[in-house]
N, C-alpha and C positions, 0 to 999 in steps of 0.2 A: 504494500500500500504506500509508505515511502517513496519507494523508488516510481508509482506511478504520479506521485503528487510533485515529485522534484519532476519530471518529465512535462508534466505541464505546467507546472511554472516555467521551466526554461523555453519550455516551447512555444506557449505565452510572449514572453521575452522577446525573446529571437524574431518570432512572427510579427509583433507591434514594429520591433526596430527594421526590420526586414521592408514593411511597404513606403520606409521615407525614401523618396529622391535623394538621388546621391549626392547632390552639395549638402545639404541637411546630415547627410551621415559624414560627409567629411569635416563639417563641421563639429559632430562628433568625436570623429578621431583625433581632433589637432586641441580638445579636450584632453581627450586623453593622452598625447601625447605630450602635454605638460603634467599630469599625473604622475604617467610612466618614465618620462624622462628627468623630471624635473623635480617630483616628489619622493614618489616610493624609490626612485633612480632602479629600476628592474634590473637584478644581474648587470649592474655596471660593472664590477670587479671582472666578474668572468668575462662582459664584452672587452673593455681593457686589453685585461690581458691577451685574449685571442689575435685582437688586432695587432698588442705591439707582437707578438711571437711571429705574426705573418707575414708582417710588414714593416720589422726594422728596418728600412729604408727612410721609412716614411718620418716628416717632422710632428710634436704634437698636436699641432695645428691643423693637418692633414689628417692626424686620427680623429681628433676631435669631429671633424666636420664628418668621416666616415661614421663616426658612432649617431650622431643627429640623425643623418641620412637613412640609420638604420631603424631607429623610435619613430621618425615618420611614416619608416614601409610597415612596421609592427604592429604598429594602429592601424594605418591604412587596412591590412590583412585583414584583421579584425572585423571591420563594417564590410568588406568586402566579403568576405565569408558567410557574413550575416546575410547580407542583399542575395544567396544565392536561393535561399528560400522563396524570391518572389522577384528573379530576377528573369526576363522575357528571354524567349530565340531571338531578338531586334536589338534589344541590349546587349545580349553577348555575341553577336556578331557585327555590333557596332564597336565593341569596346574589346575584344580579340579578333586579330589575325592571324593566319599560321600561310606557312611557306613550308614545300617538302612534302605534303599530304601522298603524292604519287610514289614516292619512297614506298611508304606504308604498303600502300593497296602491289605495287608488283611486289616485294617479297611475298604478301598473302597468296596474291594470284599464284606464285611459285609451290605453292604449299607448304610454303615454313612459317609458325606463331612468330609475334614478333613483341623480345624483349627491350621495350623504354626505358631508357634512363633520364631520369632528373636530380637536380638539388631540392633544398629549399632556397629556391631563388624564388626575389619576387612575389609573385603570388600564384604558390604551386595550387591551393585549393580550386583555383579555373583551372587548371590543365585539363579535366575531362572534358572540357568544352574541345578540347581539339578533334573530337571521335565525330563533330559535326562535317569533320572537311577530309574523311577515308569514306572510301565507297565498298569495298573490297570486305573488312573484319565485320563476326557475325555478331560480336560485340568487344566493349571494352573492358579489362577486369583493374584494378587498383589494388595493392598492398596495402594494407592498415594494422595497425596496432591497437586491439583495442583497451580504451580507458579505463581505470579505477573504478571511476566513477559512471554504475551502468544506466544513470538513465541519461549523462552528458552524451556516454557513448552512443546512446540511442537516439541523442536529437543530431551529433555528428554524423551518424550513419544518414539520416532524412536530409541532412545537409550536402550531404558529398552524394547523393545519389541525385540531382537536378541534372545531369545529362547524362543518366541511366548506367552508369558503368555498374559492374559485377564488383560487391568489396568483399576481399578476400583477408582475414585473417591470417598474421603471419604464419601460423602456428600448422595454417590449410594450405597454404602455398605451395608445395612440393606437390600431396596429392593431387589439388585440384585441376594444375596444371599438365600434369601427367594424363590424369583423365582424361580433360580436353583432346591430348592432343590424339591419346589414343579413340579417339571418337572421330577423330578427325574435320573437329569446330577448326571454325576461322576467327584467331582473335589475338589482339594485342593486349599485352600486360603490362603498367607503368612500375616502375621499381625506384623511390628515390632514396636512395643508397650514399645518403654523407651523415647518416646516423655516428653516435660515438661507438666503436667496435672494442670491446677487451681483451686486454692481452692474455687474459686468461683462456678464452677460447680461442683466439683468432691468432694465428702466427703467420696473417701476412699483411706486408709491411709495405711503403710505398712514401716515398718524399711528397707532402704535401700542401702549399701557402709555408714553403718554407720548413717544416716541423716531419719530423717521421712519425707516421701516419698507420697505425692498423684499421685495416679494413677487411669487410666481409664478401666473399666472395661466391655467395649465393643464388645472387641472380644470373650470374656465371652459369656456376656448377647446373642451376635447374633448366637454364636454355638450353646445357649441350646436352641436355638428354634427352630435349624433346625437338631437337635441329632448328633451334629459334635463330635468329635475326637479330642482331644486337644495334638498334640504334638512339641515339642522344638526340635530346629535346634543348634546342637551349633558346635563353627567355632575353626579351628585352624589355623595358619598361619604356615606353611613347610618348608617355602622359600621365598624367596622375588618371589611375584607373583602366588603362589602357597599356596592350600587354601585343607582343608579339614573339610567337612559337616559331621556330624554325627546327625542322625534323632535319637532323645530321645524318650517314653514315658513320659508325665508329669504323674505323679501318686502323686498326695498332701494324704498326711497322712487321712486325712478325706474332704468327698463333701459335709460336713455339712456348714454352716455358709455363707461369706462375699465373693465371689469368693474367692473358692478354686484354682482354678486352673491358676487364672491369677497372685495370692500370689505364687508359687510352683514356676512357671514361672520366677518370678523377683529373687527366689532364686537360680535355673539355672544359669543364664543370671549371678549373681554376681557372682557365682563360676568361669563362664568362665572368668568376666574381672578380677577376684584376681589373674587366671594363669597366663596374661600376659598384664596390666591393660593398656600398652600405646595403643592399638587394638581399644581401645572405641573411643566415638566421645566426648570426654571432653570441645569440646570448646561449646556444645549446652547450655543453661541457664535451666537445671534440674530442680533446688530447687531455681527457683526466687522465686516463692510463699513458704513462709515463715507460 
């Protein structure tokens, strides 16, 4: 009974804030991002530090202004996340573009799934809006983790299903995907893969924003067993609120060795945040494990 009463309160919530016009909500955010920035200072320490360890090159003046850039996209995320509850097909194809869509559809056409990489750049919560511009996959599936908290997790699930992707639990990832393929569906899987990895589990390793890097090498290991496609999503921000996807090939120098392709990947993914480094999600704990 709890857990149904918090699920309408937030949903509640989410829904009222959800039908403001977006100046109205950005208005919102630049609320709270003297809150977050200025008050409670959210995870300053760990953004800090992340930034100097990345980008000891850089003056404090340089970080500084990276870190603001950053409490703007964090808020912005926010309302934006929110708006997806009652946001239109006209809006989100006013306020995303994508380039690379034919990428997608020939590997499917080929008969191979095909595994997506992303960050959290930006505002990865739109990326299922990309599945409106592939003609080819018989749907789209997402990775998730889900939350502590199950009736958050259940207004999250309502929220990230507005342009119908399949969310998969980490925990289901390996089966589900195997299934699929062995059924012989047509689909793309997104995988955003710059979580913190433990050195306890994970022994591999990879230079990364400067730092040595453990990483997971899962969405790896689950494509080669189902002959997937390995390609990167990278994001650009246009405008406040306004986002452009560009579907890459990952193509690593050789598929010899250590995953090839999920190393090529993290060199993507850096190139994109050197463009515009406040984008990232800095306040997450990367490189706790030491």
């Amino acid at each position: 009974m709890r857990e149904k009463l918090r699920y309408a309160l937030y949903r509640g919530a989410f829904g009222a804030l959800s039908l403001l016009p977006f100046p109205l909500l950005y208005g919102l955010s630049d609320l709270l991002y003297l809150v977050m920035a200025k008050g409670v200072k959210y995870r300053r320490k760990v953004i800090r530090e992340n930034l100097r360890n990345s980008f000891p090159e850089k003056s404090e003046r340089e970080l500084l202004d990276i870190e603001k850039d950053f409490y703007h996209q964090f808020t912005d995320n926010i309302v934006e996340t929110i708006k997806l509850l009652n946001m239109s097909d006209r809006q989100a194809d006013k306020r995303i573009t994508v380039t690379g869509g034919e990428i997608v559809d020939r590997y499917i056409n080929d008969g191979h799934p095909v595994v997506l990489y992303l960050g959290h750049y930006a505002n990865w919560e739109w990326v299922p809006s990309v599945v409106r511009h592939f003609k080819a996959p018989e749907f789209c599936a997402q990775v998730y983790k889900p939350q502590h908290d199950k009736a958050f997790d259940r207004l999250m699930l309502k929220v990230r299903s507005r342009f119908n992707p399949v969310s998969v639990p980490q925990k289901q990832v390996f089966r589900s995907l195997v299934r699929w393929r062995n059924e012989d569906r047509k689909f793309i899987v997104g995988f955003i893969s710059d979580h913190r990895s433990n050195l306890n589990v994970s022994h591999h390793r990879t230079t990364f924003l400067n730092q040595m890097t453990p990483f997971s090498p899962g969405g790896e290991e689950i494509g080669n067993r189902i002959n997937a496609a390995y390609l990167y999503l990278d994001v650009e921000k246009t405008g406040r609120g306004h986002y452009h996807f560009t579907v890459k090939e990952i193509c690593p120098e050789s598929t010899e060795g250590d995953s090839p392709y999920t190393r090529r990947y993290l060199e993507m993914l850096e190139d994109t945040i050197r463009r515009r480094p406040g984008l990232w999600l800095w306040s997450h704990r990367r490189w706790r494990y030491k």
